[in-house]
C-alpha positions as CSV (number, residue, x, y, z in Angstrom):
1,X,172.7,47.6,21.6
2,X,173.0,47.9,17.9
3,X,168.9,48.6,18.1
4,X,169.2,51.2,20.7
5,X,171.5,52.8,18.4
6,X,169.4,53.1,15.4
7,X,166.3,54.2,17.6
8,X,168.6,57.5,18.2
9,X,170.1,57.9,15.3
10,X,166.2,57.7,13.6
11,X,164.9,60.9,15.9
12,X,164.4,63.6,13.5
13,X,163.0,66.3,16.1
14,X,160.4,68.1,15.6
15,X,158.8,69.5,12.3
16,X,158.0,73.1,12.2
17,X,154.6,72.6,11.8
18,X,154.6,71.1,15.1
19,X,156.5,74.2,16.7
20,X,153.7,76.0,15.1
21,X,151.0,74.4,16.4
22,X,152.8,74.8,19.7
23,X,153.4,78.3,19.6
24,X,150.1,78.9,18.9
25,X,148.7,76.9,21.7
26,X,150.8,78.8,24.1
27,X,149.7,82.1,22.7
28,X,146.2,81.4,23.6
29,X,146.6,80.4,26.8
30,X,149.4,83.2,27.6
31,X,146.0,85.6,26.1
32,X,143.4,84.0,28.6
33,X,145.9,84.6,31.6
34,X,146.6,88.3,30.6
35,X,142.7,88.5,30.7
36,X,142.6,87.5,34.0
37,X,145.2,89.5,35.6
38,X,143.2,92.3,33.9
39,X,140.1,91.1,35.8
40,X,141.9,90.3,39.2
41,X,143.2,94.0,39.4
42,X,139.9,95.4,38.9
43,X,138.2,92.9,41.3
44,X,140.9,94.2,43.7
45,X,140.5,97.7,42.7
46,X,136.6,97.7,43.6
47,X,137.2,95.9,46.8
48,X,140.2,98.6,48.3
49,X,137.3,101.1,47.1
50,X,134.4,99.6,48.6
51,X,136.4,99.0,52.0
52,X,137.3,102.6,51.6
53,X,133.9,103.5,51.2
54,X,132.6,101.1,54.1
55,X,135.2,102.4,56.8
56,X,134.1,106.1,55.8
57,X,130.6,105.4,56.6
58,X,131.2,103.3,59.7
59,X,133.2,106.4,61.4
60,X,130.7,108.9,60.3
61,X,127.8,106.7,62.1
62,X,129.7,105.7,65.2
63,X,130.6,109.5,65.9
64,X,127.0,110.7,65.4
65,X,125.6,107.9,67.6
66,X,128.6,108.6,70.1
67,X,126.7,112.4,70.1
68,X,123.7,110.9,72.3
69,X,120.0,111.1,71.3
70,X,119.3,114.4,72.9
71,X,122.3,115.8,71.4
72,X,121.0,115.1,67.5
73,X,118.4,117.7,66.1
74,X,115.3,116.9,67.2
75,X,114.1,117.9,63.3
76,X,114.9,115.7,60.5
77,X,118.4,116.8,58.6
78,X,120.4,115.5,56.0
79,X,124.0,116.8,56.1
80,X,126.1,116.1,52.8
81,X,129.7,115.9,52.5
82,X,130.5,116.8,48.9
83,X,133.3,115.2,46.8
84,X,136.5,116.8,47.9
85,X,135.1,118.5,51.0
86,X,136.5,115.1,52.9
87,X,140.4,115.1,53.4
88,X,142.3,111.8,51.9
89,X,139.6,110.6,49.7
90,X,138.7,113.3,47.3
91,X,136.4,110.6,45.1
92,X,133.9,110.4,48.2
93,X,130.7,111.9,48.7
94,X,129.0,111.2,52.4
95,X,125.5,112.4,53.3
96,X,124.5,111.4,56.8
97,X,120.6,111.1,57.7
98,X,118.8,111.6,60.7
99,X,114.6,111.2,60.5
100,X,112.5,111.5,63.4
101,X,110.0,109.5,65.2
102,X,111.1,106.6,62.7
103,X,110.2,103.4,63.0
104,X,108.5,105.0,66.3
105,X,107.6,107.8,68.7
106,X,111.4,109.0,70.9
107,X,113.5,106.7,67.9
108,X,116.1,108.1,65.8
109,X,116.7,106.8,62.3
110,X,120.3,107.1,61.1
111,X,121.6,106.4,58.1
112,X,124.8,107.0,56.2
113,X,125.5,106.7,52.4
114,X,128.5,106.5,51.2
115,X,129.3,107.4,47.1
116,X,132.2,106.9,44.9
117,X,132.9,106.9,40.8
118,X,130.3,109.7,40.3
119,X,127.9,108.3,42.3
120,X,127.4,105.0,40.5
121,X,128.3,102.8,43.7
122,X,126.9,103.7,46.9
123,X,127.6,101.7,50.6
124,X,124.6,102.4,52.9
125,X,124.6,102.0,57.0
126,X,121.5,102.4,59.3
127,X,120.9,102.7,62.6
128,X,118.6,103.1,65.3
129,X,118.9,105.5,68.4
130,X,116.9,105.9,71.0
131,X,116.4,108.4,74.3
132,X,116.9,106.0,77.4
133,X,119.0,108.2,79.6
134,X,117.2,108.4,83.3
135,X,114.9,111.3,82.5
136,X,113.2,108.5,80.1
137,X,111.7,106.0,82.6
């Protein structure tokens, strides 16, 4: 018992040289981790875009496929939705595609490009559309 006692009684703590070095050591890894929260809420901020930029370009494709092939200008034509003609997203520039004849005679080519940040990320859809109504057989 008498040893148990002086074991106790002989624990100094700790030098502060030691906090130091501790301290320091938790700085750095409390830096890295402020690094990466920096990193994750850009990551996320690029992805809410992007899926922004992907649903704007889906509904924009869907609604001129949902016109009908007859219905779309038998010329090529390039419409272009400017930034701030499109209400809600102000930062996004649409320009919808239609080409002729491409990859063949009676097909339609339609593509959509989505941009964002001044143009330096773009999201592109294509399609195809053909005549096949009853008139075509």
């Amino acid at each position: 018992m008498k040893r148990l006692m002086r074991k106790l009684n002989n624990n100094r703590g700790y030098s502060l040289i030691e906090v130091f070095i501790a301290m320091v050591v938790l700085s750095i890894v409390l830096l890295g981790m402020a690094g990466l929260i920096n990193i994750t809420v850009n990551i996320n901020r690029n992805s809410a875009e992007k899926t922004v930029a992907i649903s704007l370009a889906q509904d924009k494709m869907e609604e001129t496929i949902a016109k009908g092939y007859l219905t779309l200008s038998s010329t090529n034509q390039t419409v272009t939705e400017a930034y701030g003609d499109m209400a809600n997203y102000l930062s996004y520039r649409r320009v919808t595609d239609i080409k002729m004849n491409k990859p063949d005679t009676d097909i339609k080519l339609i593509t959509v490009d989505v941009y964002w940040n001044n143009d330096n990320r773009r999201v592109r859809l294509q399609s195809l559309i053909s005549d096949t109504g009853p008139d075509s057989l």
